[in-house]
C-alpha positions, 0 to 999 in steps of 0.5 A: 500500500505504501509504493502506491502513495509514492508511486501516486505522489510521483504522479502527481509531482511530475503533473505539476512540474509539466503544468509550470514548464508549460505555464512559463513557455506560454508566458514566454511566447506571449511576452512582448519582444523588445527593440524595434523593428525594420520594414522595407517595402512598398511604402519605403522603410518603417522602423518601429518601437515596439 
């Protein structure tokens, strides 16, 4: 009885490390890139802050 609590704590250990490596991957993603940026085209060249 004693291996499936810890097998089940494992489980649920391994649950919440992936729940926060996805968290902080999303938070990521969606963070705002810093600098500026460049365009070249029809209308001629754009730099943009961002």
């Amino acid at each position: 009885m004693n291996v499936n609590r810890n097998v089940l704590y494992l489980i649920i250990a391994v649950l919440a490390i992936a729940v926060g490596v996805l968290s902080y991957q999303l938070h990521e993603a969606r963070k705002k890139p810093e600098g500026f940026q460049i365009n070249v085209g029809p209308d001629g060249l754009k730099i943009q802050s961002k």
